[in-house]
C-alpha positions, 0 to 999 in steps of 0.5 A, a space after each residue: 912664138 918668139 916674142 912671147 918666148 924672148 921675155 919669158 927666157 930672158 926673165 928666166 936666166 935674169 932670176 937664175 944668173 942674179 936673183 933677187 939681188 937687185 930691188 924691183 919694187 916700183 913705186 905706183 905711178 912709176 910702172 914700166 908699161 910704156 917701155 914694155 911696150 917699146 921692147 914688144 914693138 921692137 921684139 915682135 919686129 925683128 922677129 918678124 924680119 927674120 921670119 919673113 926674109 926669102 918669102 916673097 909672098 905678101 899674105 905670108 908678111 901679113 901673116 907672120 906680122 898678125 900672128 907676131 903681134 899676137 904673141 909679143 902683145 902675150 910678151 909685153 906683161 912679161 917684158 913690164 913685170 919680168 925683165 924690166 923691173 930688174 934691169 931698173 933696179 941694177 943702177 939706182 940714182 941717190 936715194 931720197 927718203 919721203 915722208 908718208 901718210 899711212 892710210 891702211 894697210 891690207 893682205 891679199 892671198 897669193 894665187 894657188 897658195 896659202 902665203 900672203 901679200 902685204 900692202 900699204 896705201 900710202 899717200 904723199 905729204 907734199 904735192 912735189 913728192 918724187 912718188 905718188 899716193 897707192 898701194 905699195 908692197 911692203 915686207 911682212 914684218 913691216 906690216 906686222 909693225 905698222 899694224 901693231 903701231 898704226 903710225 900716221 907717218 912713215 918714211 919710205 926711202 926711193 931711188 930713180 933707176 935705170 930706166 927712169 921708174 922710182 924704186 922703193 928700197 925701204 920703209 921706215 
């Protein structure tokens, strides 16, 4: 169960040593899936060798590599989400402001809870924009503005972090 407990612990001591004190919000399009991916491939590998290493029986490599597999591909949402997003945000390149169209905003319901999640779909006014038209989570008191004022423009100011993904650090 190490490439699935690998991610999870590490998230885990990440949001209890820092917190919150990196920013984590990736612009859409701009995801960190395919390094999750990596991290998983590279999780589930050397999990493996340390799990195979003194056993001579070929069935028991199969084994251990599917059953590795298996339980790092369970990691790799954790590693895209958890992790990841937090080592991106802990070194931001010069921040740049984009002007937006706002096209509506929405509100979805948190799982199991009564609190809610604020969204703006955004779309980009030039086509060379460092970010892309989607969804984007926005604080509550934003969305309170922007509902109330119903502006057809809006700034949304971004940086390029770490590892590559564009992280929102405010909206205007």
């Amino acid at each position: 169960m190490l490439p699935f407990a690998v991610p999870v612990f590490l998230t885990l001591a990440l949001v209890l040593l820092v917190g919150d004190r990196y920013p984590r919000t990736i612009a859409p399009g701009s995801g960190l899936k395919l390094a999750g991916l990596c991290v998983t491939i590279v999780t589930c590998f050397i999990v493996w060798r340390l799990a195979v290493r003194g056993i001579e029986d070929l069935r028991a490599h199969k084994f251990a590599a599917l059953f590795s597999v298996v339980t790092g591909l369970m990691g790799w949402p954790v590693w895209s989400v958890g992790l990841l997003p937090s080592v991106n945000g802990a070194v931001l390149d010069t921040q740049r402001t984009v002007s937006m169209r706002l096209e509506r905003t929405e509100v979805t319901s948190k799982s199991r809870s009564r609190d809610q999640y604020h969204w703006a779909w955004l779309s980009a006014d030039t086509p060379d924009a460092p970010i892309s038209a989607g969804r984007y989570f926005i604080p509550q008191n934003t969305y309170r503005e922007w509902s109330r004022r119903r502006p057809q423009q809006v700034k949304v100011t971004v940086a390029r972090g770490l590892l590559g993904a564009m992280v929102v650090t405010g909206y205007r």
